[in-house]
Structure formats: structure tokens, C-alpha cells
ROMIVO-170388 format. One record per residue: residue in three letters; x, y, z of N, C-alpha, C, O in turn; residue number from 1. Coordinates in steps of 0.001 Angstrom, whole numbers, plus 500000, padded with zeros to 6 digits. Layout:
BEGIN
<'ala',<X,Y,Z>,<X,Y,Z>,<X,Y,Z>,<X,Y,Z>,NUM>
...
***
This chain:
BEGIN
<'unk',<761953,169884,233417>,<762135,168434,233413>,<762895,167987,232156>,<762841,168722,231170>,1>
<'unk',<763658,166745,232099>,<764492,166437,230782>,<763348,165905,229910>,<762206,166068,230339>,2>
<'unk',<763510,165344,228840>,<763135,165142,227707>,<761456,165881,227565>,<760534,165170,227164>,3>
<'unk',<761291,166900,227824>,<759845,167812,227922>,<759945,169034,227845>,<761157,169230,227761>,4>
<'unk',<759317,170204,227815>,<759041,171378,227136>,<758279,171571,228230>,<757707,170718,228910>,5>
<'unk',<758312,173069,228397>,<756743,174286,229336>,<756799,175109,228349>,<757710,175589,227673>,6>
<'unk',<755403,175215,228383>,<754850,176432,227779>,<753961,177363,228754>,<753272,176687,229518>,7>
<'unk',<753873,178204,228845>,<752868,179561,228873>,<751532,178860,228313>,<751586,177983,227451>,8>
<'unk',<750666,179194,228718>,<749408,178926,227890>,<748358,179767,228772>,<748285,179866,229997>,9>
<'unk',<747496,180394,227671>,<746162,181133,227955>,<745145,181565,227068>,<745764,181366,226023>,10>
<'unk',<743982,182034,226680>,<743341,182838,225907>,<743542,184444,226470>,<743577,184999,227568>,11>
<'unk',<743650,184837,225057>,<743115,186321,224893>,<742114,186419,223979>,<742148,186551,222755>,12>
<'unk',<741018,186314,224928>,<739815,186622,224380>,<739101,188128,223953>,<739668,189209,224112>,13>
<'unk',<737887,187968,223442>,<737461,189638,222397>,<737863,190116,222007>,<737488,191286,222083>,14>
<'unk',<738790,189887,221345>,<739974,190280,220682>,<738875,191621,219553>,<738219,190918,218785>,15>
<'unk',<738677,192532,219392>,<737842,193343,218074>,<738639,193606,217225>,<739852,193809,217170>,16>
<'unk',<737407,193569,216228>,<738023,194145,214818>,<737573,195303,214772>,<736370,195377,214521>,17>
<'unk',<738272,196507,214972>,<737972,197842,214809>,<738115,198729,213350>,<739024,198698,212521>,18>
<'unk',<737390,199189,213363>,<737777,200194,212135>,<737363,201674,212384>,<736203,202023,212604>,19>
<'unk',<738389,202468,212328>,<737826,204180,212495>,<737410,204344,211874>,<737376,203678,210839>,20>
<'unk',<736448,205974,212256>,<735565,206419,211068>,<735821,206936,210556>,<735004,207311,209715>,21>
<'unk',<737222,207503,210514>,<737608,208516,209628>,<739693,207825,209327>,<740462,207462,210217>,22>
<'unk',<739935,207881,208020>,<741347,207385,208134>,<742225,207531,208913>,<742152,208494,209677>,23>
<'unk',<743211,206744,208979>,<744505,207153,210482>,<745305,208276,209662>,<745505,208028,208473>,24>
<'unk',<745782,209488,210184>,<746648,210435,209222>,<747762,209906,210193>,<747872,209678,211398>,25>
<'unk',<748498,209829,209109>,<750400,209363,209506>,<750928,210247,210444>,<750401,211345,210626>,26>
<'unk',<751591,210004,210857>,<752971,210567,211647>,<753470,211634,209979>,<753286,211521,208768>,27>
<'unk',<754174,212632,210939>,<754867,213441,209898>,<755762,214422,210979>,<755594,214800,212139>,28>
<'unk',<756844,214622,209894>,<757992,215412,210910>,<756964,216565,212211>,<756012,217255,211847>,29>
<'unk',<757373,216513,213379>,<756681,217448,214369>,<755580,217080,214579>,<755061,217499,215614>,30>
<'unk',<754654,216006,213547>,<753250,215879,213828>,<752912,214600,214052>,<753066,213847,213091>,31>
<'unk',<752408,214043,215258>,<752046,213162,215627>,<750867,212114,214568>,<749862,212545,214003>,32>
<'unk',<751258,211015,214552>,<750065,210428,213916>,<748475,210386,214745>,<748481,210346,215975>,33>
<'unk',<747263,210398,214056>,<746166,211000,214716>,<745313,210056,214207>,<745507,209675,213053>,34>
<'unk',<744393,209599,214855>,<743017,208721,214716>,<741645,209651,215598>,<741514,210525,216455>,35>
<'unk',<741026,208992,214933>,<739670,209524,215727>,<739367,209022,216993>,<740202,208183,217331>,36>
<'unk',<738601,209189,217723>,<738534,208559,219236>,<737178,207587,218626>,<737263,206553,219290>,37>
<'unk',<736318,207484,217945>,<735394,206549,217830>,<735833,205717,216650>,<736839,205971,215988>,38>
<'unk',<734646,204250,216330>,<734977,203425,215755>,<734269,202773,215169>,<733170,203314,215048>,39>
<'unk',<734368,201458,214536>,<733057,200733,214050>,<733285,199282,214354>,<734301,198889,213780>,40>
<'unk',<732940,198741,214763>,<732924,196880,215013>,<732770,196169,214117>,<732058,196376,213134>,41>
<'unk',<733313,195394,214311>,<733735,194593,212917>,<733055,192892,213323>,<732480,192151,212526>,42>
<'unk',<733434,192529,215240>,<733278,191561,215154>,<734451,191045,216202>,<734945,192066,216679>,43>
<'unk',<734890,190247,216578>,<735418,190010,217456>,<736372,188005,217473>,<735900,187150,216723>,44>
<'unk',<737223,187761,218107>,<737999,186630,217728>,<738806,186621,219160>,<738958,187484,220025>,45>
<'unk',<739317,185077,219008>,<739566,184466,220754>,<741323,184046,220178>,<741442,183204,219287>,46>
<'unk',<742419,184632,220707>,<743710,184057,220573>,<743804,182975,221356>,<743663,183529,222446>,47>
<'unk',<744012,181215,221736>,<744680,180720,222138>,<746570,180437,222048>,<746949,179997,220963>,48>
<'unk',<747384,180617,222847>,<748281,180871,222273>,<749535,180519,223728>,<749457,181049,224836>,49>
<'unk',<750680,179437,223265>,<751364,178700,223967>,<752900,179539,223670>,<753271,179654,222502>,50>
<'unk',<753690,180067,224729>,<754822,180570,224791>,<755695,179707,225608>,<755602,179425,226803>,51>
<'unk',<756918,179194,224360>,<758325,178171,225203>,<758683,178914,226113>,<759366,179757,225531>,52>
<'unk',<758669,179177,227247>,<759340,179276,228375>,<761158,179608,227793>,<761925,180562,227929>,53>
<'unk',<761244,178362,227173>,<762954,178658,226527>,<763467,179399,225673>,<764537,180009,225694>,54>
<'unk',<762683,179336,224919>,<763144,179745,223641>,<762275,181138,223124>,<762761,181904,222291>,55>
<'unk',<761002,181341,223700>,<760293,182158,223568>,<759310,182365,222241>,<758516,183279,222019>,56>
<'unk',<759727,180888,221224>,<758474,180711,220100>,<757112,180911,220959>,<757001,180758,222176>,57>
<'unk',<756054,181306,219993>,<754513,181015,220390>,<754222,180335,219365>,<754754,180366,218256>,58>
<'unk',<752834,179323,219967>,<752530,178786,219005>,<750898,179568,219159>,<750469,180031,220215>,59>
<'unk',<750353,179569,218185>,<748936,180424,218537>,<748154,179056,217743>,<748540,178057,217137>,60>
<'unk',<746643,179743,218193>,<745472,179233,217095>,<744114,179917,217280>,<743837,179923,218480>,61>
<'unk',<743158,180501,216526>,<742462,181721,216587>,<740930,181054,216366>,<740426,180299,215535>,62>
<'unk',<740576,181597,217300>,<738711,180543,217221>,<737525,182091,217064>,<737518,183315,217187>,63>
<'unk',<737022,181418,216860>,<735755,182624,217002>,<734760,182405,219007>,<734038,183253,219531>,64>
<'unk',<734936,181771,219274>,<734979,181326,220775>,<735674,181130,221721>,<736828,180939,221335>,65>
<'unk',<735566,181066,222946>,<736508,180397,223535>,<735799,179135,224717>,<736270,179373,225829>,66>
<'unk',<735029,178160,224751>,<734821,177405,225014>,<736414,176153,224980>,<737550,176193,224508>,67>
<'unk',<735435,174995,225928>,<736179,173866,226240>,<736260,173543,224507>,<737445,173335,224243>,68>
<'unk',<735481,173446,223375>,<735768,172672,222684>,<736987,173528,221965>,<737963,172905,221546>,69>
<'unk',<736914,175042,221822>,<738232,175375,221157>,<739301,175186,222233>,<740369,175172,221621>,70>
<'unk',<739417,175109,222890>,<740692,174621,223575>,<741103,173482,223547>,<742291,173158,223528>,71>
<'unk',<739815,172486,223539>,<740638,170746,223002>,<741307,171125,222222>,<742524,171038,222386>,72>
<'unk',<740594,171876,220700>,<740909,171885,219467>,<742812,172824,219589>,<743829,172621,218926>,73>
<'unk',<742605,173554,220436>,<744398,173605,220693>,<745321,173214,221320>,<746513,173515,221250>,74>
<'unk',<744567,172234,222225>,<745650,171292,222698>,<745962,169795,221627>,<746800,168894,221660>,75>
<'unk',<744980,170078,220869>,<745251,168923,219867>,<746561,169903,218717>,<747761,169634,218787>,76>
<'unk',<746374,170270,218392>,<747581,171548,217393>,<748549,171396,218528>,<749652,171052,218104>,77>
<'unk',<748499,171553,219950>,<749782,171550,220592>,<750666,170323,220209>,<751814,170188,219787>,78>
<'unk',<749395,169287,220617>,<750144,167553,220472>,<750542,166805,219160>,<751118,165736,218956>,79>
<'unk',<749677,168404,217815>,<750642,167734,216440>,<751879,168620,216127>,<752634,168249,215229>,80>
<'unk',<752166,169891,216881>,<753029,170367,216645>,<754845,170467,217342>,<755948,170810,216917>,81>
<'unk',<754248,169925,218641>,<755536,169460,219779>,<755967,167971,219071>,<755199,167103,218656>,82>
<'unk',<757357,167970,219072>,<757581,166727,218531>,<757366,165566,219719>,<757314,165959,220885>,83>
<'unk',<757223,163934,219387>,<756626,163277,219844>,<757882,162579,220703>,<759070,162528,220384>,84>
<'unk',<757342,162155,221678>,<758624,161158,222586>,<759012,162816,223780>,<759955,162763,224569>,85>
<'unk',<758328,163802,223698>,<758495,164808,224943>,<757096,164911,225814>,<755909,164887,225487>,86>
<'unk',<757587,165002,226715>,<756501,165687,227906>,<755960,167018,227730>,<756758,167952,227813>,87>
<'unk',<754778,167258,227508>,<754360,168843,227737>,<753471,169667,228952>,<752271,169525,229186>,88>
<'unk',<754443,170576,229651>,<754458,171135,230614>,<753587,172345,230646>,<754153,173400,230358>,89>
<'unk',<752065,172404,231000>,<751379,173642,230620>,<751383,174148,231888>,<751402,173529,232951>,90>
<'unk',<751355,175862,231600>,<751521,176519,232741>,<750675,177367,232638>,<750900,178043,231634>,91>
<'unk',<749206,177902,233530>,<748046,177941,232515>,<746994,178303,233901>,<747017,177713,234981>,92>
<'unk',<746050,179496,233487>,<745032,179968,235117>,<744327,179388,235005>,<744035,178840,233942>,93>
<'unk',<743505,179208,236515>,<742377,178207,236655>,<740880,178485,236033>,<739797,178534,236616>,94>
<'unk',<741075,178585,235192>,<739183,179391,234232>,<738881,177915,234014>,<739633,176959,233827>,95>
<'unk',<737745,178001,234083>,<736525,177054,233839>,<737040,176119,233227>,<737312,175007,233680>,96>
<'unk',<737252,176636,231834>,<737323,176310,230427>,<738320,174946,230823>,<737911,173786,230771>,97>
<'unk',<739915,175409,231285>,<740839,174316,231456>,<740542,172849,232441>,<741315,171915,232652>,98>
<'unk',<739037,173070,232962>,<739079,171821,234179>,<737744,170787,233736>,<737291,169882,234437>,99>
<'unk',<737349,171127,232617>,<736150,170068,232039>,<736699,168953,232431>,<737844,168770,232844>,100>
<'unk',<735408,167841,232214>,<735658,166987,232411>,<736079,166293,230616>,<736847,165350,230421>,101>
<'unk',<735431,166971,229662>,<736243,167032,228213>,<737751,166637,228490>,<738316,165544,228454>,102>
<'unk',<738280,168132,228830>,<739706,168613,228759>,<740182,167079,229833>,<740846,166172,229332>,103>
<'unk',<739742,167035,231213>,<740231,165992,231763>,<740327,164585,231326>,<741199,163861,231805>,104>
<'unk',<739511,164164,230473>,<739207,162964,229079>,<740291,162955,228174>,<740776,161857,227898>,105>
<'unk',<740801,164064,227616>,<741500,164275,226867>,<743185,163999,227525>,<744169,163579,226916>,106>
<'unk',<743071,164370,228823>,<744336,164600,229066>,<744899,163012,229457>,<746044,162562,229419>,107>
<'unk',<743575,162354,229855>,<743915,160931,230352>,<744125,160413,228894>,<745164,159763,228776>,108>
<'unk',<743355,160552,227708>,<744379,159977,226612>,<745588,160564,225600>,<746012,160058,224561>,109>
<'unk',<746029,161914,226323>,<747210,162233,225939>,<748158,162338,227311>,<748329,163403,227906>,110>
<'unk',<748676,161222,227668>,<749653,161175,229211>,<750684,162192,229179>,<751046,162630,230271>,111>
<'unk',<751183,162613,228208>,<752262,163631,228216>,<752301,164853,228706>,<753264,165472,229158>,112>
<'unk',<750672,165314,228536>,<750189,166703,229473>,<750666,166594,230350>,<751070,165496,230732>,113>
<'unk',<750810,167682,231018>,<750621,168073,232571>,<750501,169372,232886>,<751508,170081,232894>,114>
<'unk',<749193,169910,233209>,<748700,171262,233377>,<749266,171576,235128>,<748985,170879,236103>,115>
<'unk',<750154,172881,235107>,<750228,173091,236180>,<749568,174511,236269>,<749828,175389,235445>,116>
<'unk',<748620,174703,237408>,<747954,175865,237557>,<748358,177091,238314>,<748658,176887,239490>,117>
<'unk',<748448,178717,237739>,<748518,179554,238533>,<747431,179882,239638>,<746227,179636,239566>,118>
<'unk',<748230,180590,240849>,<746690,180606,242167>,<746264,181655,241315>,<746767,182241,240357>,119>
<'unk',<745010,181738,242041>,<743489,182656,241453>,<744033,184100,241868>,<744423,184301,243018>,120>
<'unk',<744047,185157,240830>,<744484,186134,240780>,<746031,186708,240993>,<746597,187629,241583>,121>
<'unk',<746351,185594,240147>,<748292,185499,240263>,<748595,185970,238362>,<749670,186522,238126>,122>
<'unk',<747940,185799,237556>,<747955,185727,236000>,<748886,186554,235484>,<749030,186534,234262>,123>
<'unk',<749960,187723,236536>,<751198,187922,236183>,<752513,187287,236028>,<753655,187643,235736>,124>
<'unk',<751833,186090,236370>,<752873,184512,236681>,<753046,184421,235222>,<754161,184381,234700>,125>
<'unk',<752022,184392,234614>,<751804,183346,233339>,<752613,184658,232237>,<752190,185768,231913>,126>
<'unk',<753735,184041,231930>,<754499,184780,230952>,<753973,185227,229820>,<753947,186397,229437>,127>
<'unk',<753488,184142,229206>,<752353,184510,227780>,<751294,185640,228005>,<750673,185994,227003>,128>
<'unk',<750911,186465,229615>,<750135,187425,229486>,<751369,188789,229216>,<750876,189911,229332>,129>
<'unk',<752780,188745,228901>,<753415,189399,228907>,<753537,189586,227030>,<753619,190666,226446>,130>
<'unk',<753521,188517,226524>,<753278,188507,225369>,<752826,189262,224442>,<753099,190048,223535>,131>
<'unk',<751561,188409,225350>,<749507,189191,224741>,<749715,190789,225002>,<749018,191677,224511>,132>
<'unk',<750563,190922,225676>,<750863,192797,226063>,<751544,193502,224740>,<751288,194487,224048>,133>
<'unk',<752508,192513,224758>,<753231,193168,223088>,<752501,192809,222262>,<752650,193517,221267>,134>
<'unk',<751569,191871,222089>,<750528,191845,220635>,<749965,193083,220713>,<750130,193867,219779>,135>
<'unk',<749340,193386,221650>,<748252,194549,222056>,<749007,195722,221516>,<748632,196434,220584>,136>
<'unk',<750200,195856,222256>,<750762,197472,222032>,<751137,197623,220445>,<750911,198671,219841>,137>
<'unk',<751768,196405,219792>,<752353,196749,218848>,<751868,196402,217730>,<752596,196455,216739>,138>
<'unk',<750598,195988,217626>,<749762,195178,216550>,<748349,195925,216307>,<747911,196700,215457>,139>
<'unk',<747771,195204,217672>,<746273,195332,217674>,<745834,196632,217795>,<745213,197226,216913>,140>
<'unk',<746273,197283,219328>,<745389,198428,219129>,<745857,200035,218229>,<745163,201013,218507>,141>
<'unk',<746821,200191,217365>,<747079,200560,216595>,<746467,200253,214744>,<746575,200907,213707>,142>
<'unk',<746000,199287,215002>,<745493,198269,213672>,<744305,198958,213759>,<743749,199400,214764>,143>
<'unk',<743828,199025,212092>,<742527,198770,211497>,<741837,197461,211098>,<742237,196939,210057>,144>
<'unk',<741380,197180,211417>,<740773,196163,210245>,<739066,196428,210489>,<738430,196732,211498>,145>
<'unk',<738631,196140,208971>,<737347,196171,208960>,<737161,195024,208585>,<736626,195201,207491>,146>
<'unk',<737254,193675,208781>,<736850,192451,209600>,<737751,191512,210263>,<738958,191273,210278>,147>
<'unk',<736823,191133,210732>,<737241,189518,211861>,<738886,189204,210952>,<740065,189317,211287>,148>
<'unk',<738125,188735,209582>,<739582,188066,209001>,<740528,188950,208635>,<741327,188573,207777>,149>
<'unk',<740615,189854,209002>,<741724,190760,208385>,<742568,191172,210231>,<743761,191470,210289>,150>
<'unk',<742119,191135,210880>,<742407,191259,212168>,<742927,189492,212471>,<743196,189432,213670>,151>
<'unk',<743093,188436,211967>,<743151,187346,212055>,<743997,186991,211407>,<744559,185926,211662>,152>
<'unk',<744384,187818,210293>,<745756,187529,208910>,<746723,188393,209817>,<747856,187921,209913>,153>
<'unk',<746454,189724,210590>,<747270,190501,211253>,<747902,189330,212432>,<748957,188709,212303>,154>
<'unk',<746904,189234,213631>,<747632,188176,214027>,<748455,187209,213948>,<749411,186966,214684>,155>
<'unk',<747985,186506,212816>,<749057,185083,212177>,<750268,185704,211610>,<751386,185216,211449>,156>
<'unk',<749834,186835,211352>,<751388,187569,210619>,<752280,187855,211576>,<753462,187549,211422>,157>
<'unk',<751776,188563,212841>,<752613,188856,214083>,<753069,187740,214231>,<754023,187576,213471>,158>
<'unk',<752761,186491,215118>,<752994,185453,215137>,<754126,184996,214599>,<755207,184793,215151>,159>
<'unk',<753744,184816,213257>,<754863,184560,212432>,<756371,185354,212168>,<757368,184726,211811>,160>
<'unk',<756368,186881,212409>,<757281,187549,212162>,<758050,187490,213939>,<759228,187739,214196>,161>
<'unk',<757102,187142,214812>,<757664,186806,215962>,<758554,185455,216619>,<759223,185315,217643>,162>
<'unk',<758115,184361,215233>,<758896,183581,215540>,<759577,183498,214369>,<759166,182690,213536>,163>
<'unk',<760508,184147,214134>,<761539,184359,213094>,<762772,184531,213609>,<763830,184143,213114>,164>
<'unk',<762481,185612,215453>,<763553,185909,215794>,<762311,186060,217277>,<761559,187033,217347>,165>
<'unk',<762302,184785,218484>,<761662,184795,219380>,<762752,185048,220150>,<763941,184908,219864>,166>
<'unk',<761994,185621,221640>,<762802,186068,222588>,<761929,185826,224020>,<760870,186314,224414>,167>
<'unk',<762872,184836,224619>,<762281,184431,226279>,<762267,185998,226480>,<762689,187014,225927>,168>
<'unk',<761308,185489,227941>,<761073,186398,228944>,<761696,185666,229939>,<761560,184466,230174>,169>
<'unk',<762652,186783,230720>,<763702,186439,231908>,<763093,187172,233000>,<762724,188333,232819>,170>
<'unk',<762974,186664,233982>,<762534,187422,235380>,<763933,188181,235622>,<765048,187855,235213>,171>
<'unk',<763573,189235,236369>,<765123,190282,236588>,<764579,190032,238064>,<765130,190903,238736>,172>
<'unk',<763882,189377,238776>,<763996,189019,240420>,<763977,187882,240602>,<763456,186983,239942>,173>
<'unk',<764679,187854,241722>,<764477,186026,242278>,<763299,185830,242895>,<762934,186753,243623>,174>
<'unk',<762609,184898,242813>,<761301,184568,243659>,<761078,184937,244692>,<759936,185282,244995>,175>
<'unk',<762178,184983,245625>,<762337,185427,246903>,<762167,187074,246761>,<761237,187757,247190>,176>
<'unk',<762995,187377,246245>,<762769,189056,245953>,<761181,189339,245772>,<760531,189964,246609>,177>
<'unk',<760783,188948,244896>,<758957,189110,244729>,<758229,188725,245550>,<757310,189396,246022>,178>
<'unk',<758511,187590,245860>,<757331,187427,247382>,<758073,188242,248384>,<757021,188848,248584>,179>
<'unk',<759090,188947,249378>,<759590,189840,249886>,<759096,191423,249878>,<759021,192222,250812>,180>
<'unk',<758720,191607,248169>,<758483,192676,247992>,<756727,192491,248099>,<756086,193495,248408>,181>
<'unk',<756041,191286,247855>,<754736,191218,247813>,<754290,191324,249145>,<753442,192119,249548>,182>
<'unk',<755077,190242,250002>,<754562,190909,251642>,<755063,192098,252269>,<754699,192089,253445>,183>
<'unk',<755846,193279,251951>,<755648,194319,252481>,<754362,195205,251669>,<753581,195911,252306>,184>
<'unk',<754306,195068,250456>,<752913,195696,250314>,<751925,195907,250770>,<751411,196991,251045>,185>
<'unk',<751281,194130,250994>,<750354,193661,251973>,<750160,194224,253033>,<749039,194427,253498>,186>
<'unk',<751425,194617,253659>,<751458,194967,255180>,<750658,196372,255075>,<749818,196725,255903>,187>
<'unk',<750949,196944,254207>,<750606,198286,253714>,<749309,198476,253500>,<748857,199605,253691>,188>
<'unk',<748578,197577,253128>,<747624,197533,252543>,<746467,197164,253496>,<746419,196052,254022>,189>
<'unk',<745241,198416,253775>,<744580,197817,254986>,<743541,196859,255090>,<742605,197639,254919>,190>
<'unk',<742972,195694,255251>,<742001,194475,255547>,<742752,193614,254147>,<742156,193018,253250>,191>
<'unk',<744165,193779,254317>,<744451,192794,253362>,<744787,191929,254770>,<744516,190910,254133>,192>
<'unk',<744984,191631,255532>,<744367,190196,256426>,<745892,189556,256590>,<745924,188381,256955>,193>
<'unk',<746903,190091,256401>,<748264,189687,256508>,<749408,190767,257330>,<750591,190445,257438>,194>
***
């Protein structure tokens, strides 16, 4: 739409703070870097976190929960950080959390929202879970931290070094191509009912 913005929006929740029990030994010529297979808990943290559709900035914000009230609390960071006089376009799965009657309070006194919802068990729609994939691979589960906040400075740091030099996500199919390719699966697939 003109004068408005979409974002991606979701939690990645339980996020852990892991720490091995024994140090990570490096990579070295021929030798693979090596960790232990067990660990220690540290504690755990909830990413909320909004991806431009355009431009491919995120904007994050990190709760120790994920309830309706931390999500007001990031749709309020959305509405001080989008500049003012635009529409904001959330694109976002149907969990609990997004349909309070809170969140619905809120949205009637911020008119600029407009939550549009993925169907129930579609959440490959939502670009920002493509994201949360590269946090994962290239951050988190490689990371130590022996606490919450040090797994939380890692994040904000990703974040940050990610929007330095952000990069959309482009579909390489046309819609048609994917639903095409989704109903011959189906067909394939037995008491899938299609």
C-alpha cells in the first residue's frame, strides 16, 4: 500500500542460554571444530522481532516472556520506531497472544495497524521465520553463553550487524507455482482429503 510499510512479525520463543561443559576446541587446518554433546542451562529469553518486507531491516525486542503484555510492549517500540504519518502492515500467525482483547484495545487506539493473518499451519509464509533460521544457524546454536544476558548482548549484536547491510527475502516462485506444486503433493498424500 502507498504511504505504509509490512513487516514480518513473530516470536521466537525459548530461546536458551547454553553453556558446554567442557570448552569449544577451534577449527584447525584438517580438524574440525568440536564441542561436547551435553550442556548447562543458563535460562532462557523470548525474541519478538519485525522484518521490512523491503528492505529487509529487523527491528527486534527481547522479553523474558512471551505473553500479550510483551507484545503490546513491542508493538509500542514498533509505533516509536516507524516514522509517523505511515500505515503499518503486520504480517503475523494466529497464536493466542496476537488476538487479546488487550492487543485488540490497543489496535483501536493505534488506527495505523493492520494485522494481516497467516492460515493455521502456513508459518512458512511469514518471512521473518526465514530470518529466525539465520539467527539460529549462525549465532545461537553455535554460541556459548553462560547467561540469559550474554545470549541477549549476542542477539542485539546480530541484529545490529544485520542491519548494517539488510537483505530482503525474494520468493524464487510465483504463488501460482507454490500452490501448483502444493496441490500435487496433496494428491500424493493419503487422507489428506484433497
Amino acid at each position: 500500500p502507498e504511504r505504509a510499510l509490512v513487516f514480518c512479525v513473530d516470536e521466537k520463543s525459548q530461546i536458551q542460554a547454553l553453556d558446554r561443559s567442557q570448552p569449544v576446541l577451534p577449527m584447525m587446518p584438517g580438524i574440525p571444530q568440536r564441542t561436547t554433546h551435553d550442556y548447562v542451562r543458563a535460562g532462557t529469553t523470548t525474541l519478538f522481532a519485525a522484518l521490512d518486507v523491503t528492505t529487509g531491516a529487523v527491528i527486534g525486542s527481547l522479553h523474558r516472556r512471551h505473553r500479550t503484555e510483551e507484545f503490546k510492549k513491542f508493538l509500542a517500540k514498533l509505533d516509536r520506531e516507524i516514522p509517523p504519518g505511515l500505515d503499518v502492515h503486520l504480517v503475523l500467525d494466529n497464536y493466542a497472544t496476537h488476538k487479546t482483547q488487550a492487543i485488540k484495545t490497543w489496535l483501536i487506539a493505534h488506527p495505523r495497524f493492520h494485522l494481516h493473518f497467516t492460515p493455521t499451519g502456513s508459518s512458512w509464509l511469514n518471512l521473518v521465520e526465514r530470518w529466525f533460521a539465520e539467527l539460529t544457524n549462525k549465532q545461537i546454536r553455535r554460541g556459548v553463553h553462560k547467561s540469559v544476558q550474554a545470549l541477549e548482548k549476542d542477539i542485539r549484536t546480530w541484529i545490529a550487524d544485520w542491519n548494517t547491510n539488510p537483505r530482503p527475502y525474494v520468493w524464487t516462485k510465483t504463488a501460482d507455482e507454490i500452490l501448483e506444486r502444493l496441490a500435487s503433493y496433496l494428491k500424493r498424500i493419503p487422507d489428506s482429503e484433497h
